[in-house]
N, C-alpha and C positions, 0 to 999 in steps of 0.2 A: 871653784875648786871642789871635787868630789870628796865627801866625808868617806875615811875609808875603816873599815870593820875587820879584828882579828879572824872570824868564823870566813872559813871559805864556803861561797855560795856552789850549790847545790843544785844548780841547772840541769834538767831533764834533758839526757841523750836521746840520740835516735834511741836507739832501743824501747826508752820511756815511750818517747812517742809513737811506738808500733802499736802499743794496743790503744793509743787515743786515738789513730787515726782507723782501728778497726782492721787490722793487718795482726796475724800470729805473730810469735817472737822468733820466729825460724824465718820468717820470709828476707830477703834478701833485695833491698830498694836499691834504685841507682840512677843519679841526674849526671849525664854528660853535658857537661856545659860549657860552650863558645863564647870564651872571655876576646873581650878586644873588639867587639864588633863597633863600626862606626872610627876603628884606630884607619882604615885606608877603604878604598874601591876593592884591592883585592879581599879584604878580609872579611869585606861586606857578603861577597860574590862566593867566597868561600865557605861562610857559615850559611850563607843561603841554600847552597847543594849541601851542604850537610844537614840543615832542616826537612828539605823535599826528598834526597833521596840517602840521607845515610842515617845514620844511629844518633846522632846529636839530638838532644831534643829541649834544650833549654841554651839562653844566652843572656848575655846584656849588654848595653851601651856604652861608651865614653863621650860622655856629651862634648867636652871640649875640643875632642880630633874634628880635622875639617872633612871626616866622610861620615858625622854623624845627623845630618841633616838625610843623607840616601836610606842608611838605613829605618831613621824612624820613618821616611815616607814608604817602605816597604814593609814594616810594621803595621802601619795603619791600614793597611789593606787587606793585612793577614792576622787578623786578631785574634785567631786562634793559639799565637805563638807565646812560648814562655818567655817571655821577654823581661828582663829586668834594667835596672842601671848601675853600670859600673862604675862606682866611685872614682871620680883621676884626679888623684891629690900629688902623682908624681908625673917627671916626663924626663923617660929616661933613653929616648935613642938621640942620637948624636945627628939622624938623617931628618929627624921632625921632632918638632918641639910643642909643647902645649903651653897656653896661658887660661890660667884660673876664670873663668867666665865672668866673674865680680872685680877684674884686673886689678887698678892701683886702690879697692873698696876691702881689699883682704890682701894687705903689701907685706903682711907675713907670710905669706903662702909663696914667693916669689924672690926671684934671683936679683942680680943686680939689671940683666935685660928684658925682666918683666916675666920670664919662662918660671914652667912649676919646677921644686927640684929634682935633681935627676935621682937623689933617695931617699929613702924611706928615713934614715936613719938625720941625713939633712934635716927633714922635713921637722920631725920629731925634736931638733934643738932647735929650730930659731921658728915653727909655726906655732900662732897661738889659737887656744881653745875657740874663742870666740871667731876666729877666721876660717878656722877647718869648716867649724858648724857653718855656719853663713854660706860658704862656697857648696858645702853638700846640697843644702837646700834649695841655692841655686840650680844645681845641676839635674836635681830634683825635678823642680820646678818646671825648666827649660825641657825637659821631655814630656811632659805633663802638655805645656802648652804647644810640642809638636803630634800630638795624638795619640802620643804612648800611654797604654794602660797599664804599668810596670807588677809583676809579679813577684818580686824580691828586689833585693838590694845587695850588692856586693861591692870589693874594694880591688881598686886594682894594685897589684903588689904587695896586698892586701897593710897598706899602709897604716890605718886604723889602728891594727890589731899589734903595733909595739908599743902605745904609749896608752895609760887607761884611762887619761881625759878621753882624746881623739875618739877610744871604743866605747865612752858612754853616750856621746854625741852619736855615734854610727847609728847605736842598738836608740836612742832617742828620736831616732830619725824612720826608724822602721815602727818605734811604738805611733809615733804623730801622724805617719800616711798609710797605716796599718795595712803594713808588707813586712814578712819576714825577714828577716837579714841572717844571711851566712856565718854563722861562727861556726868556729873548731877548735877545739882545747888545745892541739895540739900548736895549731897557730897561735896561741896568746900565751903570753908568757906568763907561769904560774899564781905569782902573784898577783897577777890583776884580777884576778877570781873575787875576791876579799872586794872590791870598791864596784863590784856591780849589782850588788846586794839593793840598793834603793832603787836600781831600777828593774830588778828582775819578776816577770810575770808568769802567767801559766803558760803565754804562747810563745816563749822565746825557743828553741829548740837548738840541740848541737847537731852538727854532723855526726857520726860516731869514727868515719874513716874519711879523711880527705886525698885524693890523689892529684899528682901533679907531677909530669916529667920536670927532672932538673937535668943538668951536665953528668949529673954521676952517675944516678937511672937509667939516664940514655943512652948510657956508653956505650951499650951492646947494639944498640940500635931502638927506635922509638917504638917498632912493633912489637920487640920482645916485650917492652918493658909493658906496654897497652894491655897487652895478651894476659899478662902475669896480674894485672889487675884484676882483670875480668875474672881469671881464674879463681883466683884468693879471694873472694870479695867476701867477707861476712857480712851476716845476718845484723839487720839495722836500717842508720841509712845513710845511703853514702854517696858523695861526689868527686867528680872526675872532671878534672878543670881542664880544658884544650885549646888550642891557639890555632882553630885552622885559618890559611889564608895563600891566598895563588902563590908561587916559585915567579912571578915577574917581576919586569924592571922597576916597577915601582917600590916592590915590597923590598930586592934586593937594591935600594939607593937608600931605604927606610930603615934597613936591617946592617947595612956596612960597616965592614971590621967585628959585627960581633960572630962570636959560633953556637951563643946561647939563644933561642926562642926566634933565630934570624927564618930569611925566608926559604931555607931549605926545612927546616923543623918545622916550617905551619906545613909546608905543602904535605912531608909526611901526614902531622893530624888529619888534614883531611883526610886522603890519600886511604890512612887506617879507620876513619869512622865514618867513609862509604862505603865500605868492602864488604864482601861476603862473609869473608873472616871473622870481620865483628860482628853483624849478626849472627853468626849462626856460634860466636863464641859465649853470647849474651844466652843466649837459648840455651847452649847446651849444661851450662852454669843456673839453669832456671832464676834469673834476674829480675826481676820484677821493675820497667823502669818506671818512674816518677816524675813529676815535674813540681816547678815550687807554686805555681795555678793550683794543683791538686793538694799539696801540703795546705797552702793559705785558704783554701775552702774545709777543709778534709779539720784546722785546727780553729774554725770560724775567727780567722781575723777582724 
């Protein structure tokens, strides 16, 4: 159990860390990053053209989908790429299902057919501390031992960040294989601030703005909403979470019945973060992009 402290801790934003990484306080960072990769073959094929030919310049894996084997062999080849791991403590489409890579070894993390739960909020009442951690490490591990040199860490549905065991394990898990991990204030419910105080260092770092289409955002349509980022973006640093992945039969059997993050919404991300559009909207916003290779060098992990 985490000891927890009235004083809310005082974690250094982007901002703080503009001038540790040697960047003015005007400048204007930005990681686009392809969440999902390794969820299908489309989405694999997806973030792949957005590496080579669009504006995406960071991603990371879900060890447990069964297209995560493709992509870390296309990792290993290209190791120049931001590549991180994406935590998958849920599985939430109805068309594919995920099981905990530690299976009946962490019987908290799972349903009654062995599947991860479909949420976050599931997870959070019936998974225990000690299973979350153990599964992380796992997943950890298993790209580790497929060739991946991982650059950060992140969560998918960002599960972690509702319960403040779960986030001291995540942030425990980036101090032990010294790789940054994604936090944002915004995503962690206030209170948890106060119980990460024993583990807080000089390199943990926030985001200062996180973006991410949702149904509401999107509703004018997923370019407006892209566009409006790029434009607004302040000074700090900041990330733009994306879901690209092909408009196919696989992704639409993957995606069925839903109208959220389904495969008409990846094929848009793509679609908007190889366009001209977006670069020349990054440019004309003077953006400075970043990766989290250059953060974890830039704040000597």
């Amino acid at each position: 159990m985490i000891n927890l402290f009235h004083s809310i801790v005082k974690i250094p934003s982007g901002s703080v860390a503009l001038k540790r990484m040697g960047f003015s306080r005007d400048t204007k960072l930005l990681i686009i990053h392809a969440d999902d990769l390794g969820l299908s073959h489309a989405s694999n094929m997806a973030g792949i053209k957005g590496f080579e030919s669009g504006s995406i310049n960071s991603g990371s894996v879900m060890m447990p989908c069964p297209s995560a084997d493709e992509m870390c062999e296309y990792v290993k080849s290209h190791s120049h790429l931001d590549i991180g791991i994406h935590i998958t403590l849920t599985s939430e489409w109805a068309g594919q299902k995920w099981r905990p890579l530690l299976g009946n070894k962490v019987p908290s993390l799972a349903d009654t057919e062995g599947f991860l739960f479909k949420t976050r909020n599931e997870l959070n009442k019936k998974a225990c501390v000690s299973d979350v951690e153990h599964e992380m490490r796992a997943q950890i591990e298993l790209a580790l031992e497929k060739g991946i040199k991982p650059t950060h860490i992140d969560c998918h549905m960002f599960a972690v960040m509702a319960n403040p065991e779960f986030l001291a394990s995540y942030i425990r898990m980036g101090r032990y294989y010294r790789l940054p991990v994604l936090l944002n204030r915004e995503k962690i419910k206030t209170g948890f601030w106060h119980s990460l105080k024993p583990l807080y260092s000089k390199h943990e770092v926030l985001t200062d703005q996180l973006s991410i289409a949702t149904p509401r955002s999107a509703a004018e349509g997923l370019p407006v909403y892209y566009r409006n980022v790029l434009q607004s973006l302040r000074p700090g640093l900041n990330t733009l979470l994306v879901h690209p992945a092909f408009n196919d039969d696989e992704m639409k059997l993957l995606t069925a019945g839903c109208s959220a993050y389904n495969s008409d919404w990846r094929q848009a991300d793509i679609d908007f973060f190889t366009s001209d559009e977006c670069r020349q909207t990054i440019q004309r916003n003077n953006i400075r992009m970043i990766t989290w290779r250059e953060i974890k060098e830039k704040l000597n992990y």
